[in-house]
C-alpha positions as CSV (number, residue, x, y, z in Angstrom):
1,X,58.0,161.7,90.1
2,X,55.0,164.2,89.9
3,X,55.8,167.6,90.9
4,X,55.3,166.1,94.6
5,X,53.7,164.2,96.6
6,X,53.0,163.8,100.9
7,X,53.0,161.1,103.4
8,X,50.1,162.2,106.6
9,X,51.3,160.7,110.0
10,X,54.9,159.8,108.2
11,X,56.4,159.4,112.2
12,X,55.1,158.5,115.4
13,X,54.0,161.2,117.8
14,X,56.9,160.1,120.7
15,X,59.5,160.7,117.6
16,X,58.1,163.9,116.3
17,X,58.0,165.4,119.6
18,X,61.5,164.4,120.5
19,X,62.4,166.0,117.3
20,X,61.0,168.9,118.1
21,X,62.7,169.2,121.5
22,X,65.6,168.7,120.4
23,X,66.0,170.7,117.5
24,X,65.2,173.8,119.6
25,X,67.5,173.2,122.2
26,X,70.1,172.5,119.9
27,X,73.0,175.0,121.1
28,X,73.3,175.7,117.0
29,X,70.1,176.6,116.9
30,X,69.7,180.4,116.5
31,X,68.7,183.4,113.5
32,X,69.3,181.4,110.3
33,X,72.4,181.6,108.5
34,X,70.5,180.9,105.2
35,X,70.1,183.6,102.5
36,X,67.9,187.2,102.5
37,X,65.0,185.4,101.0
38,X,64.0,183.6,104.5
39,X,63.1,186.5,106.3
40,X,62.6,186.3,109.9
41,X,63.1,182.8,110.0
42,X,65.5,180.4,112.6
43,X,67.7,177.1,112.0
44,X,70.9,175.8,111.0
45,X,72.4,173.5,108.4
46,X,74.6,170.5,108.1
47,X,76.0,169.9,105.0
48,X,77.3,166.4,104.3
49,X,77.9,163.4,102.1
50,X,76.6,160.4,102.1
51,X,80.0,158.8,102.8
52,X,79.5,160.5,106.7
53,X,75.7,160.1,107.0
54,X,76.8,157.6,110.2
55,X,78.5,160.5,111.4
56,X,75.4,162.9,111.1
57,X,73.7,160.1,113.1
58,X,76.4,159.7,116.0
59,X,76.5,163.7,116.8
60,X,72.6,163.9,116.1
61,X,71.0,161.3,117.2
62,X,67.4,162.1,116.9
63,X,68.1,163.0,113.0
64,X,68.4,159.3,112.6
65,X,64.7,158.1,111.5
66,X,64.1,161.3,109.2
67,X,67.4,160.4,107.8
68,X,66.7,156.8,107.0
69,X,63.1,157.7,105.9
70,X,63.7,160.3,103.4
71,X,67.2,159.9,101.6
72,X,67.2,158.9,98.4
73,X,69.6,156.1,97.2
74,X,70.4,157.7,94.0
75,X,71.8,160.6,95.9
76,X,75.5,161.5,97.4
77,X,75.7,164.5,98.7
78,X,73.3,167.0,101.3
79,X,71.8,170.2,102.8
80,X,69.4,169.5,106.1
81,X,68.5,172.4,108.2
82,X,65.7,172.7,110.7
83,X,63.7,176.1,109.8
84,X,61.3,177.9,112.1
85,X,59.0,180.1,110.8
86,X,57.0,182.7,113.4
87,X,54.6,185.6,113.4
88,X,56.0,188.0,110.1
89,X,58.2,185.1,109.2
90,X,58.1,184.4,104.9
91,X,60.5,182.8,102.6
92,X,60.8,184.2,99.2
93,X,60.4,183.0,95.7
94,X,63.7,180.7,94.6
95,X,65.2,177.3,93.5
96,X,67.5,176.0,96.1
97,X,70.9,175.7,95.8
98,X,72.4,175.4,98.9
99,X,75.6,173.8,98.0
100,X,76.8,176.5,95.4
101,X,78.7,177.8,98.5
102,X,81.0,175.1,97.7
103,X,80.5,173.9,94.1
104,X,79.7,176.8,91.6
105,X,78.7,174.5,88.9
106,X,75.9,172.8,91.1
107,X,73.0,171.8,89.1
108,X,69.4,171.9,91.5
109,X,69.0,168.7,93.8
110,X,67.4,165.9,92.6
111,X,64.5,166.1,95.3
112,X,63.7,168.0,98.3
113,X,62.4,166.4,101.3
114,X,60.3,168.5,104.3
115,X,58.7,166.9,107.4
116,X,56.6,169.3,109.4
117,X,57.7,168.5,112.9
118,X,55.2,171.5,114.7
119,X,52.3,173.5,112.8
120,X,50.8,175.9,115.8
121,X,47.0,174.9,115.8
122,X,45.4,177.8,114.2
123,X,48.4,178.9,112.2
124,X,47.5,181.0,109.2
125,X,49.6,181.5,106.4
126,X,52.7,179.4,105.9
127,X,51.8,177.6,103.2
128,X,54.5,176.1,100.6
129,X,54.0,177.5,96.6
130,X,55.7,175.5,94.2
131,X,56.3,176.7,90.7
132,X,57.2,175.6,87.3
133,X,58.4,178.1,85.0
134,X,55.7,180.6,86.6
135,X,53.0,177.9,86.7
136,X,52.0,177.6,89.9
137,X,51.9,173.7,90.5
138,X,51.0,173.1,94.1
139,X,50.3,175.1,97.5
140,X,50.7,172.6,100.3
141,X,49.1,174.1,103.4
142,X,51.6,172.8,106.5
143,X,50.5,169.8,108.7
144,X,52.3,168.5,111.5
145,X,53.8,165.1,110.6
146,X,53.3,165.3,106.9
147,X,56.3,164.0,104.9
148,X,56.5,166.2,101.7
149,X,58.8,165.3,98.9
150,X,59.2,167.9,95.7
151,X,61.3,167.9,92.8
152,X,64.2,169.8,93.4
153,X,64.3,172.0,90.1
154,X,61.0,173.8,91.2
155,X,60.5,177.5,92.2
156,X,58.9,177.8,95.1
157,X,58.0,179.7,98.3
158,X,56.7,180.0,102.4
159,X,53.6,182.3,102.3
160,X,54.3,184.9,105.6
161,X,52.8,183.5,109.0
162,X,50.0,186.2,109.6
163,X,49.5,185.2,113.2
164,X,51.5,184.1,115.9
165,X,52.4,181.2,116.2
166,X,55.1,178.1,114.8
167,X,55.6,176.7,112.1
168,X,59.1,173.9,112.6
169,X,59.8,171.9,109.8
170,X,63.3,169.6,108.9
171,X,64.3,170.1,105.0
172,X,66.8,168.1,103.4
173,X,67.7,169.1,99.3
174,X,69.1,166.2,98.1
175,X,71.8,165.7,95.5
176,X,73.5,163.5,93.0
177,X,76.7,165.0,92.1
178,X,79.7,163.8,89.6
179,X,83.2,162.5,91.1
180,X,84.6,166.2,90.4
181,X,81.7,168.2,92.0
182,X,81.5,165.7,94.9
183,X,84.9,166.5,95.9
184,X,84.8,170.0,96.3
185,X,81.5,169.3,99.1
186,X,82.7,169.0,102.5
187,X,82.7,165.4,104.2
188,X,80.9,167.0,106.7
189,X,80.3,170.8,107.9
190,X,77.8,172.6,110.3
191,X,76.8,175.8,109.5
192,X,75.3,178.0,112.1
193,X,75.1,182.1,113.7
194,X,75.7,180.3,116.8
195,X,79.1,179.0,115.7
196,X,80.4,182.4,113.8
197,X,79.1,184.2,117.3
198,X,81.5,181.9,119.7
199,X,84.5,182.0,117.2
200,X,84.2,185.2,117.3
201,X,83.9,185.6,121.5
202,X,86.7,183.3,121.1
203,X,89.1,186.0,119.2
204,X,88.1,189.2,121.2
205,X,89.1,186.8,124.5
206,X,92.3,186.6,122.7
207,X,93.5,189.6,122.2
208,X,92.6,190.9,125.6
């Protein structure tokens, strides 16, 4: 593939604001568990392979069109998390890697997939940079139901939201592991603040 490429209207309007609703009123929805380069931003992530995909669909329903939409046969193994940027909100210059966590050896994905589910009317800033060994090769300003794939080896970046306002969108990084590498991912694993915040209510109730 090019560097990347979009889909406009990729979803109907009923879907995409049922998606919406129910990503934020997900209960593991909360201050993103992802790394310190996406500041100020919200989410969570559920890390699976492909082997449990019907799985992912059972407990989350509403994930079930994206899901059949955007993964790519050629791949095994994934990292899809919701993100939320707002007002000050940026993500910082890197290559995802999301499954290192669990595999050190992990090479990029193969592909990345993004579907803006809400872009605030008005919204300024916010818009993706992708890179190529420095070169910039694309800034994609967001656009509510856009399907966005990019390859997964690129550098790239969420310019800060300068005014208030959302900006929701559902990212998957998609992977195609070895028999070894695939083994040491989880079968399936959510990974949210919310869930570290009630184990730990859980313990302090405990011990008193």
């Amino acid at each position: 593939m090019s560097y990347y490429h979009q889909h406009p209207q990729a979803f109907s309007q009923t879907y995409l604001s049922e998606l919406q609703g129910q990503i934020l009123a997900c209960p593991y929805f909360a201050v993103n568990n992802l790394n310190r380069d996406f500041v100020g931003t919200k989410g969570f992530s559920i890390v699976f392979r492909r082997s449990h995909l019907a799985e992912v669909e059972q407990r989350f329903p509403y994930l079930k069109l994206y899901l059949n939409r955007v993964l790519q046969q050629e791949c095994n193994a994934f990292y899809l998390n919701p993100l939320l940027l707002e007002f000050g909100s940026r993500v910082d210059p890197h290559i995802d890697r999301s499954l290192r966590s669990y595999c050190e050896t992990i090479a990029p994905p193969l592909v990345v997939s993004v579907l803006y589910v809400k872009v605030a009317t008005g919204l300024e800033g916010g818009e993706l940079v992708l890179r190529s060994h420095k070169r910039q090769v694309g800034q994609i300003r967001p656009q509510a139901n856009t399907l966005l794939f990019f390859q997964g080896d690129l550098t790239h970046s969420v310019n800060p939201v300068k005014n208030p306002g959302t900006r929701l969108s559902l990212v998957c990084e998609q992977y195609n592991l070895d028999d070894t590498q695939l083994r040491e991912i989880p079968e399936l694993q959510l990974e949210s603040r919310a869930i570290k915040a009630e184990q730990g209510r859980n313990k302090r109730r405990k011990r008193s």
